[in-house]
N, C-alpha and C positions, 0 to 999 in steps of 0.2 A: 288445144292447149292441155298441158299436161296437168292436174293436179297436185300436190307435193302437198301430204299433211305429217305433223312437225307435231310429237308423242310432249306437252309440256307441263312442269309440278308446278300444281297452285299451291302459294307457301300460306294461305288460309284457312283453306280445306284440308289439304296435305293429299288429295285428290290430283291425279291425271285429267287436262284438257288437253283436248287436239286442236292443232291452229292451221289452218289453210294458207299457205302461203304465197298459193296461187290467189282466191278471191278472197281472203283474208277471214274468212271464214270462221266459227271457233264453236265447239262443239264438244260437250260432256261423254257424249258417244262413238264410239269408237266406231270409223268409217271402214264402209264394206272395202274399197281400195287401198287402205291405210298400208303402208309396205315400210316395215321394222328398221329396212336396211338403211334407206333414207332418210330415215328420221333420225337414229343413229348418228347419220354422217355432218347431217346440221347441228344436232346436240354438242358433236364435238366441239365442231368449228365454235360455235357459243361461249363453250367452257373455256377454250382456250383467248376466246379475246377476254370475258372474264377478270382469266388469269393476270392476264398482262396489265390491264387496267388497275388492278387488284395492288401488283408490283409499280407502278406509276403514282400511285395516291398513297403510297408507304410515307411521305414525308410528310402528309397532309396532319391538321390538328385533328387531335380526339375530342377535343372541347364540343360538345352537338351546337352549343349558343354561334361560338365561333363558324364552325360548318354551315349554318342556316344563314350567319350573318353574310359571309358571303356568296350565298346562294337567293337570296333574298331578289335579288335583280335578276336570277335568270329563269327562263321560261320553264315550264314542267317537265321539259327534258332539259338539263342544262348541265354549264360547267363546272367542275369542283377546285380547289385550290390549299392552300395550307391557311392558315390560323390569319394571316398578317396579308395574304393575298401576292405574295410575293414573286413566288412561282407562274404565277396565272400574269403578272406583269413583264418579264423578261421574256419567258418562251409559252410562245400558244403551242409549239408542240405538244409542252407538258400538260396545257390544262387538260382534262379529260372530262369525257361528257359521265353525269353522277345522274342516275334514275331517281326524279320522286313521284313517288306515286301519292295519286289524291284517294282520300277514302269517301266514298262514293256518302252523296246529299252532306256531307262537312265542309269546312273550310280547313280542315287538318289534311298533312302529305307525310307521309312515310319516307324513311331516308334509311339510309346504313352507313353506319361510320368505318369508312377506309379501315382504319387501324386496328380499330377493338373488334370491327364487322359484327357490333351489337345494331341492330334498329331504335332510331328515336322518332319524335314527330314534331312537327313545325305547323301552327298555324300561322298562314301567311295574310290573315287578317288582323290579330293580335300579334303576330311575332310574338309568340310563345314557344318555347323550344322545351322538350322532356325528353325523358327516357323512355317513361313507362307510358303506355297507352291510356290515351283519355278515355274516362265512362262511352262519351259522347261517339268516341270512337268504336270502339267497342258492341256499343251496341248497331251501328251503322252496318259493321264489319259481318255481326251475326245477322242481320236484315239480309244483306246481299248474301249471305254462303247458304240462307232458304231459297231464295231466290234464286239461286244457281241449282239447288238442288230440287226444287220444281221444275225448272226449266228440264233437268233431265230426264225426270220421271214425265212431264211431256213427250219429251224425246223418245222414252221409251213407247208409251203410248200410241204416240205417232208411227212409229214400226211398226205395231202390233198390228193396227189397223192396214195397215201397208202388206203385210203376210198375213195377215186374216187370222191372228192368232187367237183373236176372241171373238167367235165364228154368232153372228147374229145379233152381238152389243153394239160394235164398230166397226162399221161395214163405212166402207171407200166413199165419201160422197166429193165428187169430182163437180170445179164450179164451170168447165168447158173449159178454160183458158190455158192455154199451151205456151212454151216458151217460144222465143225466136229460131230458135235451134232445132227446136222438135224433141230434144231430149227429154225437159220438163212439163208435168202437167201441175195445174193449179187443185190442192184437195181442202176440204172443210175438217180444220179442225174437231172431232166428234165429242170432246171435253167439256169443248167451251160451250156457254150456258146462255146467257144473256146474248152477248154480242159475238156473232160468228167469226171464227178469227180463221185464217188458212195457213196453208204453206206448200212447199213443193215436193214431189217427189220426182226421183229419178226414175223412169219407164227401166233404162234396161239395169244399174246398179243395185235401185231401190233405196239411194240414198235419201235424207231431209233433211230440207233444211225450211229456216223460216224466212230467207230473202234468195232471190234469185239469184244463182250466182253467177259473177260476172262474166265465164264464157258461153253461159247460154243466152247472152241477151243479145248476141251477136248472130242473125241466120246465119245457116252454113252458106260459104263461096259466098257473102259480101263480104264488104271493104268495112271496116270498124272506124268507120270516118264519125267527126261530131254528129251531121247532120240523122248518120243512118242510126246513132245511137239514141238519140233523142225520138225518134219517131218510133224508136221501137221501145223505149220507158214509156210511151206518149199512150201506147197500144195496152200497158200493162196493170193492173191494178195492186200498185204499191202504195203502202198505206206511211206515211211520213214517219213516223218509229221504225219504217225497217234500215237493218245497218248497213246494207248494199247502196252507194251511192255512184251516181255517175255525173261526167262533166255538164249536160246539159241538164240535169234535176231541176224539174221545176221550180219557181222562187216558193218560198213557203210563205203563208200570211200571217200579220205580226199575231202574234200569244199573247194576251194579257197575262200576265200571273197572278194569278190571286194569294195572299197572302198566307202562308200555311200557321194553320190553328197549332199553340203550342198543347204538343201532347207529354202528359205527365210519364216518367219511364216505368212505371208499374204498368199503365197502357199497353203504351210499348213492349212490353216484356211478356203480357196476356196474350198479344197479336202474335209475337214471334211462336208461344209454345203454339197457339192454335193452327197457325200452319204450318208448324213442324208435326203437329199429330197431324193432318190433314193429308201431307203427304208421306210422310209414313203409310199412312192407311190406304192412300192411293199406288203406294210401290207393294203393299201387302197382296193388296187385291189384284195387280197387275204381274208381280212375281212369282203370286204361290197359288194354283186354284186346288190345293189337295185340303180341303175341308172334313170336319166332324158331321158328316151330311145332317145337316136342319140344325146342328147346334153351334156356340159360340166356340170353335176353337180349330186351331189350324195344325198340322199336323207339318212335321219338317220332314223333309224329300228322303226318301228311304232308296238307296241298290244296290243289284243284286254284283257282288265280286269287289276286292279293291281296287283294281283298275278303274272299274267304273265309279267307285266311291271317290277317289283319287282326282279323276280327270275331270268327274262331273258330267260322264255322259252314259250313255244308254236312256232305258225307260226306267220308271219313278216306280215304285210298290203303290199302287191303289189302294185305299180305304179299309177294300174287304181283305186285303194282305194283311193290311198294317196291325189289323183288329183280328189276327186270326194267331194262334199256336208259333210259337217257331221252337223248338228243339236246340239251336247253338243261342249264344249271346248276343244280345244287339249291338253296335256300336257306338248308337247315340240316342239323345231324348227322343222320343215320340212324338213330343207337340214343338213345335217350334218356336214358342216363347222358351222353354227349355234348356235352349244350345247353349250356353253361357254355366249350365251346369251337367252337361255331357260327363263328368265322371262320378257324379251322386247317383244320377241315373241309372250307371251301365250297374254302379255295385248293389241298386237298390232289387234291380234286376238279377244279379247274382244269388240276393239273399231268397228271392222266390224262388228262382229256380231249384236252389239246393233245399229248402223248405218242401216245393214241393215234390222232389226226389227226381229232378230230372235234370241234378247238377251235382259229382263226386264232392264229397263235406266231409272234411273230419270233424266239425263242430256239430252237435247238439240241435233240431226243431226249436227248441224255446230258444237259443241263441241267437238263430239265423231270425226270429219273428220279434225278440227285444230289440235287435239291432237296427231290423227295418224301422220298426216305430218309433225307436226314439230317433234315426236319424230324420223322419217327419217332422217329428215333431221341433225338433230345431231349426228346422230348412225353410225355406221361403213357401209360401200356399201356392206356390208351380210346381213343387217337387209332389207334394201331396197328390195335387189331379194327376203328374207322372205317373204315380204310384198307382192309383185306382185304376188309370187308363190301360198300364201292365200287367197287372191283377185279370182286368177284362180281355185282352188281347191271350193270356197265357191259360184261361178258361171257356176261351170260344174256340169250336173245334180241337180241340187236347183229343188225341187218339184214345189217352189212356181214361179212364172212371177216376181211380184210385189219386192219382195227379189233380183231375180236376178237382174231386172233392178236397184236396188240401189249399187247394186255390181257392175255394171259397171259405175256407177256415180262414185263410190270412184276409179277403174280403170281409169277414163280419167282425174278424182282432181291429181291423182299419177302422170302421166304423163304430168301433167301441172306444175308440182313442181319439182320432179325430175327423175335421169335418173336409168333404171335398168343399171345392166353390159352387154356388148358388148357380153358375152356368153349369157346371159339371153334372150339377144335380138330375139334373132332365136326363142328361144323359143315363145317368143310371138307372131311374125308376126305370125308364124305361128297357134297358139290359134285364134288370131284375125282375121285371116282369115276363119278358118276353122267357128267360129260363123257367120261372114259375108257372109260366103256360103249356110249358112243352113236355108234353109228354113222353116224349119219347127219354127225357131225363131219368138219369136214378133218383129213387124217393127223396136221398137225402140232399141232393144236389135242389130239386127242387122245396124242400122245407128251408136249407139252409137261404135262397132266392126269396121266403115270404118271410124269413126273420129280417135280412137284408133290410127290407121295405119297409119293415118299421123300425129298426134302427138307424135309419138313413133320416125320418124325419125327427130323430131325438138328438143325434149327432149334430145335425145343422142348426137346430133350436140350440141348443146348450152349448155348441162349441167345443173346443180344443182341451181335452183334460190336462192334467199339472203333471200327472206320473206316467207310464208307462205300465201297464195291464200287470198284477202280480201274476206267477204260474200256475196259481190257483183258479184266477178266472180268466186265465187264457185258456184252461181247462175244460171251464164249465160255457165257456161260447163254444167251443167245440162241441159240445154235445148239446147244445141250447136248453143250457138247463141254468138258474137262476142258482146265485151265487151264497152257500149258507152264510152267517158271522152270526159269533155268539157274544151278546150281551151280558157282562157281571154285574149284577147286586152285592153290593158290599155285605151281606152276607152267607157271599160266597155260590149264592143263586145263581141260574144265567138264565134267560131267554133267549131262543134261537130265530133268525129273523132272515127272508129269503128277499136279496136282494137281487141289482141289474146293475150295471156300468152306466148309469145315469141315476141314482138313486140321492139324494141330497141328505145331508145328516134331518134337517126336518122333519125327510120323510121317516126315516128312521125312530125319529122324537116320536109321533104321529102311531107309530105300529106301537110303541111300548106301551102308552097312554092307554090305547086301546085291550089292549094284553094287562098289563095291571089295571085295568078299570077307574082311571086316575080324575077325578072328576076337574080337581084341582092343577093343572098343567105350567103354567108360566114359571113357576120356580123352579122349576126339574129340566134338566140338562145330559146331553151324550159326552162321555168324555173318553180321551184315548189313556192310558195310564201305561205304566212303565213297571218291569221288574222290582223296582227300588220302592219300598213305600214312602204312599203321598206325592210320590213324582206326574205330575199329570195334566192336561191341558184342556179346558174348554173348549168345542171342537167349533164351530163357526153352522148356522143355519146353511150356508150355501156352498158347503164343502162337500164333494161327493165321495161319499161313505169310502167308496172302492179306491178313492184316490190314497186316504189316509192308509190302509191297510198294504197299497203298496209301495210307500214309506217307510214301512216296519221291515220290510224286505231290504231295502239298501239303506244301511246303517251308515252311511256317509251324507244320505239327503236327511238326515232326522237330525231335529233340534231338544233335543232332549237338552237341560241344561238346570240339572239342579237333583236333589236328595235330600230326605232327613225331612222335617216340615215344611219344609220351602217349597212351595209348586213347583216354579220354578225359579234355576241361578241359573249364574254364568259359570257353563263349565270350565272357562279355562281360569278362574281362581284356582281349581281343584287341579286339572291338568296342565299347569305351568310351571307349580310349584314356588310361585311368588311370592308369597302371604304365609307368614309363621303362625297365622291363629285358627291354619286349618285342620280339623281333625284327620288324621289320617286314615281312619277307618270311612270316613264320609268321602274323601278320596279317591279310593278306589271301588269304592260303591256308586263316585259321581261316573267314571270312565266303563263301568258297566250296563250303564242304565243306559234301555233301549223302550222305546215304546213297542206295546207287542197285543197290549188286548184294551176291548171297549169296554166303560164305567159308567152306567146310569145310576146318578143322584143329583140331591138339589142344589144349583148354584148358587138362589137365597135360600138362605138358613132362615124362616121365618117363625116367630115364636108359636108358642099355644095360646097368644093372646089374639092372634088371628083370627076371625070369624070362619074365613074360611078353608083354615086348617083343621079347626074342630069340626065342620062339617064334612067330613074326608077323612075316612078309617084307613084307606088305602096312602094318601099323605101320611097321616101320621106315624103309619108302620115305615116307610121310607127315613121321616126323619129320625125318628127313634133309631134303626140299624146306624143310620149312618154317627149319629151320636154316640152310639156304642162302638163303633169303629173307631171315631175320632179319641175317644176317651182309651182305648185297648193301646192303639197304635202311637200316643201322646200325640197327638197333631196339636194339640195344645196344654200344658202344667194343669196337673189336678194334682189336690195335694192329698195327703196320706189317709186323713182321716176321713175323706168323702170316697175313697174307694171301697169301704164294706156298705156303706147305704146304695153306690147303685150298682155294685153285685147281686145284693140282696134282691134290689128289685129287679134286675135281670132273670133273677131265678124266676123271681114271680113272676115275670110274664114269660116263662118258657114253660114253667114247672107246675105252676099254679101255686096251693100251700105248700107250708112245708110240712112232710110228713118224718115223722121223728124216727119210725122202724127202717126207713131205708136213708132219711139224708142224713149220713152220718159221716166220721171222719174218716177219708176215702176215698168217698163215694166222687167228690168233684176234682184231688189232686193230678186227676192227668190232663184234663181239661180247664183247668185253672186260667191257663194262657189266654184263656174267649171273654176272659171278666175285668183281666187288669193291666196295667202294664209288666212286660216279661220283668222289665229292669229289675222289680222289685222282689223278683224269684229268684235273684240271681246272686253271688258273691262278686268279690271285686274283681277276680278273673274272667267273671263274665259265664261263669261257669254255674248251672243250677244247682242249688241249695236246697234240701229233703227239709232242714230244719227250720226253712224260711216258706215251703211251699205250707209245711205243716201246721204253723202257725195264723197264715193269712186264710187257710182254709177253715180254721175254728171260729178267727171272726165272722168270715163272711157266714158260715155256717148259723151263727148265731144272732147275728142281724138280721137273715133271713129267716129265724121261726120265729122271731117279731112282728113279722110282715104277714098279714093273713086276711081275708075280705078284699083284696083285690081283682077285680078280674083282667087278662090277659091286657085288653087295651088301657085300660083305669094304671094299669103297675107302667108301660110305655110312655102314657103321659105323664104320672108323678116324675118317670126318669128324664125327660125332658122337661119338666118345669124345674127340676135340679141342676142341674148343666145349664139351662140358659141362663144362668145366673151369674155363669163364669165373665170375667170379660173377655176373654179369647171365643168364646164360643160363633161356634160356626164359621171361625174366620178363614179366609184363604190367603195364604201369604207368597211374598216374594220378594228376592233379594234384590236391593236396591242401593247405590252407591248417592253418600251425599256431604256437600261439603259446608256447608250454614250451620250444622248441631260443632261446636268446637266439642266438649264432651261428650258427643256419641260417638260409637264405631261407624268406618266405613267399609266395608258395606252392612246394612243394618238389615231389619227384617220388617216391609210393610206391609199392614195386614188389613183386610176388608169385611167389617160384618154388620150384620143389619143395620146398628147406630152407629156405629163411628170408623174412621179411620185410625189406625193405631199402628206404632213403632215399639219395635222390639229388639233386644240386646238379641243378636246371634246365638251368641256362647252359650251367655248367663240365662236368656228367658223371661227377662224380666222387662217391664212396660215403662218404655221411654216418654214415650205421650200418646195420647188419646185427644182426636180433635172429632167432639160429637158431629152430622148432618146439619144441626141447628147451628154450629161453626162455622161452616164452611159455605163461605160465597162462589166461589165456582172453581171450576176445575177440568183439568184438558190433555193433551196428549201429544206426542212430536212421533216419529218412528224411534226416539232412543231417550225421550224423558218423558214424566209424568208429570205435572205440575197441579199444584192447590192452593188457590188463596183462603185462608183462615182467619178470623176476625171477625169485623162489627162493623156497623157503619164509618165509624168513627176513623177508628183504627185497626190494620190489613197485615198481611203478611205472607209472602210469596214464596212455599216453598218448594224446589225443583230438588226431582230423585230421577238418578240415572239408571234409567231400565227398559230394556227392547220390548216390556210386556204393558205399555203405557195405555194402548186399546182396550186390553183386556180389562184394566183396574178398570178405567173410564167409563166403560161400558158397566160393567158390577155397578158400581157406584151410582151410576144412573138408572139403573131397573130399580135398586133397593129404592132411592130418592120419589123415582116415580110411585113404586108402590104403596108409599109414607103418604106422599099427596091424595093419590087413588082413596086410600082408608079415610087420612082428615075429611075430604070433603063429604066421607057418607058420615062421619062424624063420629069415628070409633077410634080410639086410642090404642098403636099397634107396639 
């Protein structure tokens, strides 16, 4: 007897099954005698009854309630009819047989409505009738399409072993028992675990299946009579689940059913992923044996030519291929997790190659190495291990020196940016060392191999940086040399400080501390600052240094957003053009202003009533500058007649006395600018005034040979027990929108200093309110408000300002607080 298998689409899966239509057979695997032509020619014949059927039930209702209602009496294959049953009563020619399919462990069946040829469902135990598929169903649906999908990665399994394709795992264990025919033999399952399960294979096809099929159970030249069929089931060990069944089948014995335990669908839903990863991992392992030898990752089927790429045949690239030099382009990812991003791959691969000069570029080294990094660092952490595993493939075996060593340029830019995965990582020490061992390397191939090694464990600690490497220290990794930035003192000083691509601003805090000999640390602070004075931003402890600096390089990712004394605004008050009360010189001074260099001073402004400020010559020299800054620069109104007293003592602690043969009138006018504010040098044009520089220079002149007996530090603290007196003093401000003051402007200016919280006129400069610490019951932060309750027990009051810098106050506010507390409880009044 002939076989006939029949090519059929499961509308589940959307997957091809083959269906035996000889012994009924049905199978996910495509059979060694399966013949196109045949299958073809039954498909037709299908389509077109179909069709006819299709044209036959056009008058039928669309109603699905209707369609179920009169389907409800017929068997699971049964007849269909119109809405009123009309048709089905006059002519049985017309009725026509309507497929419902039941969904496997439900009491719901699947139907299709004639007319609209949408699918509804009918359970025929509630007579419920829908459109849309039940949960219930649903999830049935996904039970069975694992289950199908086990079933095949069996299948496949079972062939392997059948052709010896995994030579020493699953080897043939045969249980003796042969079919009637001769053609079958009976084999052991090599999968199953607990309970041995079998099935048959074909001796000369090498077909399988898991029941006997019905022409073999017949010897050859007998008669297929009841009798001889039975003694030959009788001979056979079938196990009552197989779906071959024959006229004389033994009775079977009654089942009790035990009542099945309800299971919650979250249950349900755990079981499905776990053996849907299950067999996944079982088709991985069964599909692919081209392995990362001893690590966790698989590599996708690499050949040689398009034909072969195409068809899918020839032999596969080995390991030591895959991981060696190639000279042309790849065509796809390396790892096989990958494939899904075959064209990030091919160009992340393009950008090495022309980087390391063994691909024609009209672009730029640092283009081809920003381009690679930042498309990393956007991409999912499979493109990353791509990346690294490229890197090693394109620097193992490389004919050229010159190539390799740029290959590992871009290997140590990678791991100065970001991290492979924690499987990958093995991988690498291991590469990395294995070049730092080898001597036969160039010098520098092998030093660039031991810097690897330890930026590979600073990488994976730290993680994924925020920027993309400036060209400065894509530079100085090239040459492994530690990256300069210079530190300003407000006046006008800098320290220079030798950093790495993992460097935290703390650590940064930490080297200055050390360098100014700062005994006193918690109040002092790294800050980034901007062209614009007073533009500037508190930098965060856990920000790395190297990130912020290449941020100054693309002026499209910086937040710069303010000028004038404002720390910081909103620049688009300025660049909108919205708002009629804005200066327009502040304007486009706002649309200029870029962050470009590093500010070390103190974030508390803490008085000289501090114990241990006075114990700190190095503290005090800090806040002194920067009070002389703040007072030069206006960061906060000093008015006319306090400008010749701390001139005066500026001089004294620059100058010492005054000596009357050389400080004469002069001697200070071209330097004038370092003592007060310009404004007041200036005419209304904005223009300097000889007759106004000449006159402030006699005062100050004169105030200072009043000053005398001071020494250096003694004149710095008198200048700061003057200024602290101000109420603006030491404050940091920022522009803040608010809608509760009906009389103040909005946006207004809030300000933050050691005792209070304070509100300020924009424009004018002048003090809207003052809410002391001892005011204020708590206070908090949103990403775009800043909120303070002020008040007493009694009586509260909530007021909210709109501003993106709500952490920063909050945080300010809470060091000054805590350091209030710190002091009361040693018992010192600060």
């Amino acid at each position: 007897m002939v076989d006939i298998w029949i090519e059929v689409l499961d509308k589940n899966s959307g997957k091809h099954y083959y269906y035996n239509k000889t012994t009924k057979e049905t199978t996910w695997t495509k059979p060694d005698n399966f013949d196109p032509e045949i299958s073809a020619k039954y498909a037709k014949k299908r389509k077109k009854k179909k069709t006819e059927a299709a044209a036959a039930a056009a008058s039928e209702s669309t109603s699905p309630k209707a369609v179920a209602k009169s389907e409800s009496t017929d068997s699971l294959v049964g007849g269909g009819g119109d809405g009123e049953g009309a048709a089905a009563a006059t002519s049985k020619k017309k009725k026509k047989k309507r497929v419902k399919k039941q969904i496997p462990g439900t009491d719901w069946y699947e139907s299709v409505d004639p007319n609209s040829g949408k699918p509804y469902y009918f359970n025929k135990l509630t007579k419920e009738t829908r459109w849309d598929r039940p949960q219930e169903a649903t999830e049935a649906l996904e039970e069975e399409a694992i289950r199908q999908e086990q079933e095949a990665a069996r299948q496949r399994t079972m062939r392997k072993s059948v052709s010896g394709g995994d030579v020493g795992t699953m080897k043939r264990q045969r249980t003796g028992t042969v079919s009637p025919d001769g053609e079958w033999e009976q084999v052991i399952d090599p999968t199953s675990t607990k309970e041995k399960k079998t099935y048959w294979v074909n001796r000369t096809t090498k077909a399988v299946a898991w029941n006997l099929p019905g022409s073999a159970r017949v010897a050859k030249g007998v008669e297929t009579s009841a009798a001889n069929v039975a003694a030959n089931l009788a001979s056979l060990d079938i196990r009552s689940g197989d779906r071959g069944k024959s006229i004389a089948e033994p009775k079977k014995k009654p089942v009790t059913i035990k009542k099945k335990e309800i299971e919650r669908p979250s249950d349900r839903m755990m079981k499905l992923k776990q053996a849907l990863h299950d067999r996944t991992q079982q088709e991985e392992d069964d599909d692919d044996d081209d392995g990362l030898g001893g690590f966790e990752f698989r590599f996708a089927k690499h050949r040689h030519g398009w034909i072969n790429r195409t068809l899918r045949i020839g032999s596969t690239f080995d390991e030591d291929k895959l991981l060696s030099f190639k000279k042309s382009q790849i065509k796809k990812a390396l790892l096989k997790m990958n494939r899904e991003m075959d064209a990030q791959a091919v160009q992340s691969f393009k950008n090495i190659m022309s980087y390391m000069g063994d691909r024609k570029s009209s672009k730029s080294e640092i283009e081809h190495v920003t381009k690679l990094l930042r498309s990393a660092m956007t991409s999912p952490a499979g493109l990353r291990d791509e990346i690294y595993l490229q890197l090693c493939k394109q620097t193992r075996k490389n004919p050229r020196v010159e190539s390799t060593v740029k290959g590992w340029e871009l290997i140590l830019s990678c791991l100065a940016t970001f991290p492979p995965s924690k499987a990958l990582k093995k991988f690498l020490i291991s590469y990395f060392e294995e070049n730092r061992n080898n001597k036969e390397n160039d010098e520098r191939i092998v030093s660039m191999a031991e810097d690897a090694l330890v930026r590979l464990d600073k990488i994976v600690s730290l993680g994924q940086r925020k920027a993309v490497p400036s060209p400065a220290e894509l530079d100085c990794i090239k040459t492994l040399k530690p990256v300069p930035i210079r530190v300003q003192l407000l006046d006008n000083s800098f320290k220079t400080l030798q950093v790495d691509s993992y460097t935290f601003v703390q650590d940064v805090e930490g080297m200055l501390y050390s360098k100014l000999n700062l005994t006193l640390t918690s109040p002092f602070a790294l800050y980034e600052t901007s062209n614009v004075a007073n533009v500037e931003r508190i930098l965060e402890a856990k920000e790395r240094v190297l990130d912020v600096m290449a941020l100054w390089e693309s002026p499209s990712l910086q937040a710069v957003e303010g000028v004038g004394v404002e720390e910081k605004q909103d620049l688009s008050l300025y660049t909108k053009g919205k708002r009629k009360d804005i200066d327009p010189a502040e304007a486009v001074a706002a649309k200029k202003a870029r962050y470009c260099k590093f500010l070390f001073k103190a974030k508390l402004v803490l008085k000289t009533s501090v114990p241990e400020v006075m114990t700190d010559p190095e503290a005090i020299n800090l806040l002194y500058i920067q009070a002389v800054h703040d007072v030069v620069t206006q960061r906060y109104p000093v008015k006319d007649k306090d400008i010749t007293v701390l001139a005066a003592l500026q001089l004294q602690a620059t100058y010492g006395d005054f000596q009357s043969e050389s400080h004469v009138v002069g001697w200070l006018s071209a330097r004038l600018h370092e003592y007060m504010p310009v404004r007041l040098l200036e005419d209304k044009k904005g223009q300097k005034n000889n007759k106004l520089v000449q006159d402030w220079e006699q005062k100050i002149l004169a105030k200072y040979s009043r000053i005398s007996g001071f020494t250096s530090l003694e004149a710095k603290i008198n200048y700061l027990d003057f200024v602290q007196e101000f109420d603006y003093y030491g404050a940091f401000w920022w522009l803040a929108e608010q809608r509760q003051f009906k009389d103040y402007p909005s946006p207004l200016l809030l300000g933050v200093t050691s005792d209070a919280v304070i509100l300020m006129h924009k424009q004018k400069r002048t003090m809207l309110e003052s809410y002391p610490y001892t005011d204020i019951v708590t206070w908090g932060n949103s990403d775009e408000r800043f909120i303070v309750v002020v008040g007493n027990i009694v009586q509260q009051r909530k007021l909210i300002f709109k501003t993106t810098e709500g952490k920063t106050i909050n945080s300010l506010i809470h060091d000054y607080v805590k350091f209030k507390i710190k002091n009361k409880v040693a018992g010192v009044r600060t």
